[in-house]
C-alpha positions in Angstrom: 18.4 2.2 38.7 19.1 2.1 34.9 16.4 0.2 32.9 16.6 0.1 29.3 13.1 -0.1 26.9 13.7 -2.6 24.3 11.0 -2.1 22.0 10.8 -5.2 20.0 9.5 -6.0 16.9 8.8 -9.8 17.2 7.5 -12.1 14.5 4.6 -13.9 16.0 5.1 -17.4 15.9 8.8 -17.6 15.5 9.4 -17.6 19.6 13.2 -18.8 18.8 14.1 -15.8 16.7 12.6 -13.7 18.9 14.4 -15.3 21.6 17.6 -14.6 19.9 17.3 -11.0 19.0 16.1 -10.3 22.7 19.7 -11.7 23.9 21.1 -9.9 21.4 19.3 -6.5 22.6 20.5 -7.6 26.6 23.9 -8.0 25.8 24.0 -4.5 24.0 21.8 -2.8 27.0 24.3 -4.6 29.4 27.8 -3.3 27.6 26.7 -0.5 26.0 24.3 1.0 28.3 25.2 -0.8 31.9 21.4 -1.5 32.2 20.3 -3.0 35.3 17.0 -4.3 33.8 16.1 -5.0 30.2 12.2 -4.2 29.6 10.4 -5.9 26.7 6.9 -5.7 25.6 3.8 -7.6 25.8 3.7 -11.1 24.3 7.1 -10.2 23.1 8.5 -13.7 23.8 5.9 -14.5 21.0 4.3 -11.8 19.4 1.3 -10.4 19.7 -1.4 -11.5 18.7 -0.7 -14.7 18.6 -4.4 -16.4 17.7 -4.9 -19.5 17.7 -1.5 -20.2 18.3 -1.8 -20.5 21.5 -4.0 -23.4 21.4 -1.4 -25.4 19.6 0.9 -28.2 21.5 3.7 -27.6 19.7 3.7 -23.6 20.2 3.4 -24.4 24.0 6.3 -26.5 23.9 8.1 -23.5 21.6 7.7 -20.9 24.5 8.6 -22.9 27.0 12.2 -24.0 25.4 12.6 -20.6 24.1 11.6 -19.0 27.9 14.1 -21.0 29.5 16.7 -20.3 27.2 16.6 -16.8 27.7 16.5 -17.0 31.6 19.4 -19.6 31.5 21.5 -17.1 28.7 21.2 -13.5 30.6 24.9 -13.4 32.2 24.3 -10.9 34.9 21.6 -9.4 33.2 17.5 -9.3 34.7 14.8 -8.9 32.1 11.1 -8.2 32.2 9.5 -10.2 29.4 5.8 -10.9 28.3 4.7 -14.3 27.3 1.8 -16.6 27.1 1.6 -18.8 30.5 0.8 -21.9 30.5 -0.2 -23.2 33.9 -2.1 -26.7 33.7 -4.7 -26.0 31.5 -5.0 -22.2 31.8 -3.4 -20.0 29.8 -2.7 -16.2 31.1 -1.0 -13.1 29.6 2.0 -12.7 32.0 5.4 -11.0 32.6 8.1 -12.9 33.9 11.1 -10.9 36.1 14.0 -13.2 35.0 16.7 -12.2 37.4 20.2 -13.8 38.0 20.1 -16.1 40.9 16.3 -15.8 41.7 13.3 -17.7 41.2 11.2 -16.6 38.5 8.1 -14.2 39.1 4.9 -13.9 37.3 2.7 -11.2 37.3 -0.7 -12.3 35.5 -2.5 -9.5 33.7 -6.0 -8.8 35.0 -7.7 -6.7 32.5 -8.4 -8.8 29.0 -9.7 -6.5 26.5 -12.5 -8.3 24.3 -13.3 -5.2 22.0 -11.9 -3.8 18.4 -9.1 -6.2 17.1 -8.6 -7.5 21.1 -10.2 -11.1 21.7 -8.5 -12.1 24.6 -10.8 -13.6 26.7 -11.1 -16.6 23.8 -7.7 -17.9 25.2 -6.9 -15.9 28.5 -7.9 -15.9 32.4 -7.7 -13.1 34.2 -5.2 -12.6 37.0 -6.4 -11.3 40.4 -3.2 -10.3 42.3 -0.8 -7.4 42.1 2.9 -7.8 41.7 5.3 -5.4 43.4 9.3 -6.0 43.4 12.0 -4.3 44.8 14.7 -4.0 42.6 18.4 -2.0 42.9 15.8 0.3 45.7 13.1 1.0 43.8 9.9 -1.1 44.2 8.8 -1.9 40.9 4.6 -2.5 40.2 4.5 -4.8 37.4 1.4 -4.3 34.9 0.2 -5.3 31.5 -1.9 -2.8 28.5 -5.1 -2.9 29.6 -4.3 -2.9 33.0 -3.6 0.9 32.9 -6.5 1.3 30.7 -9.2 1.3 32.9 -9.0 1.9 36.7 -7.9 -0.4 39.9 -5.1 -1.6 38.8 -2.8 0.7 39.4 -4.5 2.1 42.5 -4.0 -1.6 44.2 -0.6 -1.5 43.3 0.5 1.5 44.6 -1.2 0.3 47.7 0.9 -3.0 47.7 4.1 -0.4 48.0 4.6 0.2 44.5 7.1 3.2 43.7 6.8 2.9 39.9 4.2 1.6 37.4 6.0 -0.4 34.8 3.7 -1.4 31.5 4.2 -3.5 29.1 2.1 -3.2 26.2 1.0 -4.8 22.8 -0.7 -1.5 21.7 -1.2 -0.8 18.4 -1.6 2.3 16.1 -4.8 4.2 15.0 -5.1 7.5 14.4 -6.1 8.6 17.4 -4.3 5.9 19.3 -0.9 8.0 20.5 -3.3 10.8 22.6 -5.7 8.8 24.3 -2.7 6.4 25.4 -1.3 9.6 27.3 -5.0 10.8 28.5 -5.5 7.2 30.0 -1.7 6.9 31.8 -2.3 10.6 33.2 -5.8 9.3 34.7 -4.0 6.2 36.1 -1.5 8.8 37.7 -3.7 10.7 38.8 -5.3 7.9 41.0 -2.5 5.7 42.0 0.1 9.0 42.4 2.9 7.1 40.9 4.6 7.4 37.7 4.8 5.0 34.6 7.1 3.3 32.2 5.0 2.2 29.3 7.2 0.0 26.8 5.6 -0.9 23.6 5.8 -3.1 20.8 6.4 -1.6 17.4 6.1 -3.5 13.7 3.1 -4.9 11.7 1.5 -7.8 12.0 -1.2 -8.7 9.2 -3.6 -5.7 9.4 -1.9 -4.4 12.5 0.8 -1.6 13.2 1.9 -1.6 16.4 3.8 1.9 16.8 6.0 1.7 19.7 6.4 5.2 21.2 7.5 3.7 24.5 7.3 6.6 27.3 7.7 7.5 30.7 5.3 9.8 32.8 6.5 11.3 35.7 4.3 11.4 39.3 2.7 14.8 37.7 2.1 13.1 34.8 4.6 14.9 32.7 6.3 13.3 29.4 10.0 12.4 30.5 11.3 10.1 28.0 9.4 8.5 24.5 11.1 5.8 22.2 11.0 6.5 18.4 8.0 5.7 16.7 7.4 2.9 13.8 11.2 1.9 14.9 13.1 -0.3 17.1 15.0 0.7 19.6 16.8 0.1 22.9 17.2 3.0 25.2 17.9 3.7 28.7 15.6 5.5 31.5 16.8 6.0 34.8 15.2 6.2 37.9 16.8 7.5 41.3 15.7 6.2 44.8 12.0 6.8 45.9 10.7 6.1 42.6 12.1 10.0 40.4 12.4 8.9 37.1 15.2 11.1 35.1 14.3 13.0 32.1 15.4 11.7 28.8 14.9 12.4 25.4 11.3 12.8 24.5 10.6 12.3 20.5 7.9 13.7 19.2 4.8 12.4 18.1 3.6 12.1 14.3 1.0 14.6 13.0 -2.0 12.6 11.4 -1.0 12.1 7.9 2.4 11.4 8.6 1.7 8.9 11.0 -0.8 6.9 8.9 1.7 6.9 6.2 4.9 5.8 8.6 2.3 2.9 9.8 1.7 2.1 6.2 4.9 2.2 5.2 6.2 0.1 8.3 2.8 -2.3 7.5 3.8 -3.0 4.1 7.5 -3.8 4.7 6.8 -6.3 7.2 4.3 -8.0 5.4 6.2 -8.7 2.6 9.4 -8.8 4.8 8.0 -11.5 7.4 6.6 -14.1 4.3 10.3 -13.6 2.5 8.8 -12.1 -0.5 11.0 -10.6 -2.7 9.4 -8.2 -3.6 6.1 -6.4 -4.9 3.9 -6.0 -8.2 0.9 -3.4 -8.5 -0.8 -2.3 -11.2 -0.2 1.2 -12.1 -3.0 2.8 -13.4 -2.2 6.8 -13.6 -4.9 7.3 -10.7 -4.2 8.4 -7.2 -4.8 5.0 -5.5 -2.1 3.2 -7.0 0.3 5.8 -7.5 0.0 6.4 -3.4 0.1 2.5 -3.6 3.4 2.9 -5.2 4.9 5.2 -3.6 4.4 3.8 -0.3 5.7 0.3 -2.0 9.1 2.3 -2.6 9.9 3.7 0.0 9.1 0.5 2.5 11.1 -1.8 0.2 13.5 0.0 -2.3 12.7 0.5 -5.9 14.3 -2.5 -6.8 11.8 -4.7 -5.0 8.7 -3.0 -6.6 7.5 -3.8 -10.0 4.6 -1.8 -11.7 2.6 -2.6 -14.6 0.3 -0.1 -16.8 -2.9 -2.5 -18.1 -3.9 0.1 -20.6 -7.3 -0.7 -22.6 -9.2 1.5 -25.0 -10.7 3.8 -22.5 -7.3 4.5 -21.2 -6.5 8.3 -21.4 -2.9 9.2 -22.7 -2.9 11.1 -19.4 -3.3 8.1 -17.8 -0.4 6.3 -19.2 1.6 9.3 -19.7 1.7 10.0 -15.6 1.8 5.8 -14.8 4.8 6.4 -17.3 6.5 8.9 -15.6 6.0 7.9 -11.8 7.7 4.9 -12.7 10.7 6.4 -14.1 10.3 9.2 -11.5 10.9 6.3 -8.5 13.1 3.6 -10.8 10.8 0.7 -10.6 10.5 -2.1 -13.3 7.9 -0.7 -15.5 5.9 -2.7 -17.8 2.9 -2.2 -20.2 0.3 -5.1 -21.0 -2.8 -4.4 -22.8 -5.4 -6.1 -21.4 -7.2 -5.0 -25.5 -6.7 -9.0 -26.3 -8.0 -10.6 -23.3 -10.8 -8.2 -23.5 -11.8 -8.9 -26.9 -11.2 -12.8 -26.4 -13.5 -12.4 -23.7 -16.5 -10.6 -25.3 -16.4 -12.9 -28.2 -16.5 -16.4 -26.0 -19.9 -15.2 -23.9 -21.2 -13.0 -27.4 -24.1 -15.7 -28.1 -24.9 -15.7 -24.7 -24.9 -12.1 -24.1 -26.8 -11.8 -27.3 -29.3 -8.9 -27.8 -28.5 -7.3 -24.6 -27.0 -3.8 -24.1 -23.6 -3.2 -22.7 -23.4 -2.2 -18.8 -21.5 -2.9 -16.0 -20.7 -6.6 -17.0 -18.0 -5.3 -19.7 -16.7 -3.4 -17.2 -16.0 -5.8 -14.8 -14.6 -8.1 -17.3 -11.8 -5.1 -18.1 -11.3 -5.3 -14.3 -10.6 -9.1 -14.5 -8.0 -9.1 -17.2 -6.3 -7.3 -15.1 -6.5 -9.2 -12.2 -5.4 -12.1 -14.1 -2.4 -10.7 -15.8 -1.2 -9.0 -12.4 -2.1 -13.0 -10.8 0.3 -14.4 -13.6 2.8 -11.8 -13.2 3.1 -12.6 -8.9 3.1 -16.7 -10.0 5.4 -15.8 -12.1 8.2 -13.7 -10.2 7.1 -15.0 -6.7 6.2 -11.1 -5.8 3.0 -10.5 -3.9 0.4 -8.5 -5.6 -0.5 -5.4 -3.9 -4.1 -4.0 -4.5 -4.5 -0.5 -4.6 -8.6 0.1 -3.3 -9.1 2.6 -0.5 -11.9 2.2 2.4 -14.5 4.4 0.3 -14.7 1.9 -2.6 -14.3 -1.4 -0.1 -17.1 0.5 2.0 -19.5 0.7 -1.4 -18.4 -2.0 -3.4 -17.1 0.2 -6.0 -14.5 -2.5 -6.9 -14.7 -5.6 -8.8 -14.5 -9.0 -7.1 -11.7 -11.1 -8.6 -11.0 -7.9 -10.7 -8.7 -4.9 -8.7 -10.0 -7.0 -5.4 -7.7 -9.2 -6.4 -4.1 -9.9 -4.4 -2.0 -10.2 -1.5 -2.3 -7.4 0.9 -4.1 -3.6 0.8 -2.3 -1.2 1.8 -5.0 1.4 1.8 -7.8 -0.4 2.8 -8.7 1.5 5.6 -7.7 4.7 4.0 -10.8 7.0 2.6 -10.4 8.6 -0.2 -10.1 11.9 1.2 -7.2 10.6 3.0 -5.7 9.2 0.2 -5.4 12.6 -1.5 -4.0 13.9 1.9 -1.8 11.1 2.2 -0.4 12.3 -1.2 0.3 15.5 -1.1 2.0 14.8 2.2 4.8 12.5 0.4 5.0 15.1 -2.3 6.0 17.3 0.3 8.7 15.1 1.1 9.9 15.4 -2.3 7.5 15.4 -5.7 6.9 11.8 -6.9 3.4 11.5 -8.0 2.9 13.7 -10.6 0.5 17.0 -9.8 -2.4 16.0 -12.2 -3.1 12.7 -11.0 -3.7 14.2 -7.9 -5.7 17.1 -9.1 -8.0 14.9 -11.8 -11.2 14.3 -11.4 -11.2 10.8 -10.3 -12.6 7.6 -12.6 -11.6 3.9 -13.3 -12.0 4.4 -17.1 -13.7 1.5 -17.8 -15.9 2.9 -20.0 -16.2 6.5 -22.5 -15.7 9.6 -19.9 -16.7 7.9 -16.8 -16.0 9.6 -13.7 -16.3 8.1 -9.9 -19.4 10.5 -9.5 -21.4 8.8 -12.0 -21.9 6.2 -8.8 -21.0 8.0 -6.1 -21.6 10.9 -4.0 -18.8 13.4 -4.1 -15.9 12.0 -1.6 -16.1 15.1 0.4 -20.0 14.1 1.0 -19.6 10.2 1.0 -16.6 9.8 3.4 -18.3 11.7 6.2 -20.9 9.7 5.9 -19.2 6.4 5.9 -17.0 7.6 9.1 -19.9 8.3 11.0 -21.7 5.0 10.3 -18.5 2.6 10.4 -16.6 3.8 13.3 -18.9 5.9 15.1 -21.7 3.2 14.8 -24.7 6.3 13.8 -28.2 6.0 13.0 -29.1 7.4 9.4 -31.2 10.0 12.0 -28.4 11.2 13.8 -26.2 11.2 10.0 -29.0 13.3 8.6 -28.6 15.8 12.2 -24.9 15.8 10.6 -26.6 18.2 7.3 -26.6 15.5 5.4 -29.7 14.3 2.8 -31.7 11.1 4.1 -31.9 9.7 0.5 -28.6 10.0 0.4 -27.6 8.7 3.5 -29.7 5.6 3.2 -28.3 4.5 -0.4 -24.6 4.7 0.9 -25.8 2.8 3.9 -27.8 0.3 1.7 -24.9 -0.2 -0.3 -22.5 -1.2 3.0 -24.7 -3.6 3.4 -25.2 -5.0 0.3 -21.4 -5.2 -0.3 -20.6 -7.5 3.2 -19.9 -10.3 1.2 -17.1 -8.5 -0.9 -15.3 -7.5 2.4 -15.3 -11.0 3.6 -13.2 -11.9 0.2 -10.9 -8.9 -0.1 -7.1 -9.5 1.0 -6.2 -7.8 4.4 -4.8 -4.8 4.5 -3.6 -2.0 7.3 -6.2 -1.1 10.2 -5.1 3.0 10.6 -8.2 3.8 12.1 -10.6 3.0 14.9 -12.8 0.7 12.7 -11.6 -0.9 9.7 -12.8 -3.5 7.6 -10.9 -6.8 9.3 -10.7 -8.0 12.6 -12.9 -5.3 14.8 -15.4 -5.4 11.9 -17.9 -8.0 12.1 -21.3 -7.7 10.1 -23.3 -10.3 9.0 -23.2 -11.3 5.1 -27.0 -12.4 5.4 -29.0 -9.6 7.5 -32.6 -8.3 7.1 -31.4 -4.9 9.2 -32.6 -2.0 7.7 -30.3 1.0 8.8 -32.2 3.9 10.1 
């Protein structure tokens, strides 16, 4: 039996395109690679996650059309598809088998996953019955994601007469997300003896990158076959009688940096892609956050869709604008300089008699930071680019960022990037060839806002603070178990106290890309008003 993987990059929503590029991938898997069955992933039929969507008349009546088109257009083809079910008034993840000549069948999916950036019990019930199919002499056990993440599942299914697990999935990327998917298939092996074909959706959707990676396991739980990852593609897998699948190319995995950067690369160009911007405007500061911000920017959309803008002010170094300077010409963006010295000045002398008699402090900084949100604001209204910002998780995590200042804009790319990572993330596409220029990577880090100000001023160093920050956001510690970590209590309880304080800076940042196992969006829900005291 020859089944090809399409792993799809849907746009949620837009079930007619979607509908249309799957036909489009069948009738190349049926000339091209003589498939006998087309695979795609979960929700592909819609996208995943489709929200609230899903509660909408019109998008029901959009998946229905768009489901019996492709079942009425597949010319000799059969295809696995997920989609959004609609029976009466419950709604269930399924897969439909759309086969030439044969009634449709449904498998329901039975494990919802309510946890991170899943909420799928809001809109889904639960299936209770396996689905086993014999197809071209194999019997096919039809699952869905969380199905194979936890166990019964594929145990019942084998014990229906299942000869191959077959997966569809909505799975998407964290750094730690590619080996624990392996772990929990081998597990799943292990139990129901059988092997799997895991196809999974690949492209970003608002904070999420879904990574594809597609695999097969065989009944040892060996790696036979995996799809590119952060790419589409549309490849075939074979599998002889009794269930054998045939080894295929296997691709290899991402190491950590490089993956987080391919998922923020691949993040950013759909973004921007999917809303039909044409193209991008940061400002470029001569620090390491926006110059990774750029970089990133260029290689997801071209130089020619990226324009950055140097905002210097009287505490700008001439390193500062001679690197910002030079990265720009370095990459071949549209590079312009706008002093924000006017604005500021305007600015001081309108609120003067009310700010009269009292000292200088963080006020005048902030101010600096909102002229520049306001010329970068102008600059997207004017050009119709979105406005990347260029904060990392350390700052967001803090509040070492200005609301309506460098908060300011359309989507964060590294908002769930520490700062640590940031430098790694750096020196990582300076491997691939030198674009940020050594110093700005080697400087002491500070968001000159006022005479020789440096980040430690506020901060503990990033090697001390980011720890701690990891340990409390995505591992969910107790400032005991932080301080068992070597780290000091006082310490530990100011960074804490100042998560807390900044909640209601989170809730009015722009979204940017989830790349770990906690970020600051959809899995991360703290209160704004709270009397918890972390201890």
């Amino acid at each position: 039996m020859r089944i090809a993987i399409a792993q799809l990059n849907p746009v949620v929503g837009d079930v007619e395109a979607n509908v249309t590029r799957m036909l489009e991938m069948c009738r190349r898997a049926h000339d091209a690679l003589r498939a006998d069955l087309v695979i795609f992933p979960e929700l592909a039929l819609c996208g995943y996650p489709p929200e609230d969507l899903l509660l909408h008349r019109g998008f029901r009546r959009d998946v229905a059309d768009a489901l019996a088109r492709l079942e009425q257009s597949l010319n000799g083809m059969s295809v696995l598809v997920g989609y959004p079910e609609y029976a009466g008034e419950t709604l269930y993840n399924s897969a439909a088998l759309l086969r030439p000549g044969e009634p449709r069948l449904v498998y329901r999916k039975q494990h919802l996953p309510n946890y991170g950036v899943f909420d799928e019990k809001r809109y889904f019930e639960a299936g209770t019955e396996c689905c086993v199919v014999e197809m071209h002499g194999v019997k096919l056990g039809l699952t869905i994601c969380e199905d194979l993440w936890a166990p019964g599942v594929a145990q019942a299914t084998a014990a229906a007469g299942a000869e191959v697990l077959l997966s569809i999935n909505g799975s998407p990327f964290d750094t730690s997300k590619v080996a624990r998917r392996e772990a929990e298939l081998r597990l799943r092996i292990e139990e129901a003896g059988l092997p799997v074909i895991y196809a999974n959706l690949v492209g970003g959707q608002d904070e999420l990158v879904f990574d594809g990676g597609s695999m097969a396991l065989d009944a040892a739980g060996e790696l036979v076959y995996r799809a590119p990852f952060f790419a589409e593609a549309l490849e075939l897998l074979e599998v002889a009688p009794g269930g054998r699948l045939v080894p295929g190319h296997v691709n290899p995995a991402p190491e950590l940096v490089e993956g987080v950067y391919r998922a923020l690369e691949l993040g950013v160009a759909d973004y921007v892609n999917k809303h039909h911007f044409p193209g991008v405007v940061l400002g470029l500061s001569g620090g390491v956050d926006s110059a990774l911000t750029l970089a990133i920017a260029v290689d997801a959309l071209g130089p020619e869709r990226v324009r950055a803008v140097m905002m210097p002010s009287r505490y700008t170094s001439d390193m500062s604008r001679e690197d910002a300077e030079a990265m720009a010409r370095t990459l071949g963006v549209q590079y312009d300089v706008v002093s924000i010295e006017p604005i500021f000045e305007g600015a001081r002398e309108t609120l003067a008699g009310v700010f009269a008699g009292m000292p200088e402090d963080v006020t005048e900084e902030n101010i600096q930071a909102r002229c520049r949100g306001m010329i970068l604001m102008a600059m997207s209204n004017k050009f119709g680019d979105m406005l990347l910002t260029t904060g990392n998780k350390s700052e967001m995590a803090v509040g070492y960022a200005t609301l309506y200042g460098d908060m300011a804009g359309g989507f964060a790319p590294l908002k769930d990037c520490s700062k640590t990572l940031v430098y790694r993330l750096s020196r990582y596409r300076n491997a691939r060839s030198e674009v940020i220029p050594p110093r700005v990577i080697e400087r002491e880090p500070s968001a000159e806002l006022r005479p020789d100000q440096k980040d430690t001023d506020a901060l503990p160093p990033y090697e001390v603070l980011d720890p701690i920050l990891e340990a409390f956001i995505e591992e969910d510690c107790s400032v005991d178990q932080i301080v068992e970590r070597g780290y000091d209590r006082k310490v530990v309880g100011r960074i804490l106290g100042m998560v807390k304080r900044n909640e209601y800076k989170r809730r009015q940042a722009p979204p940017g890309i989830r790349i770990s196992r906690r970020a600051f969006g959809r899995d991360w829900r703290y209160p704004i008003t709270s009397g918890f005291a972390a201890r």
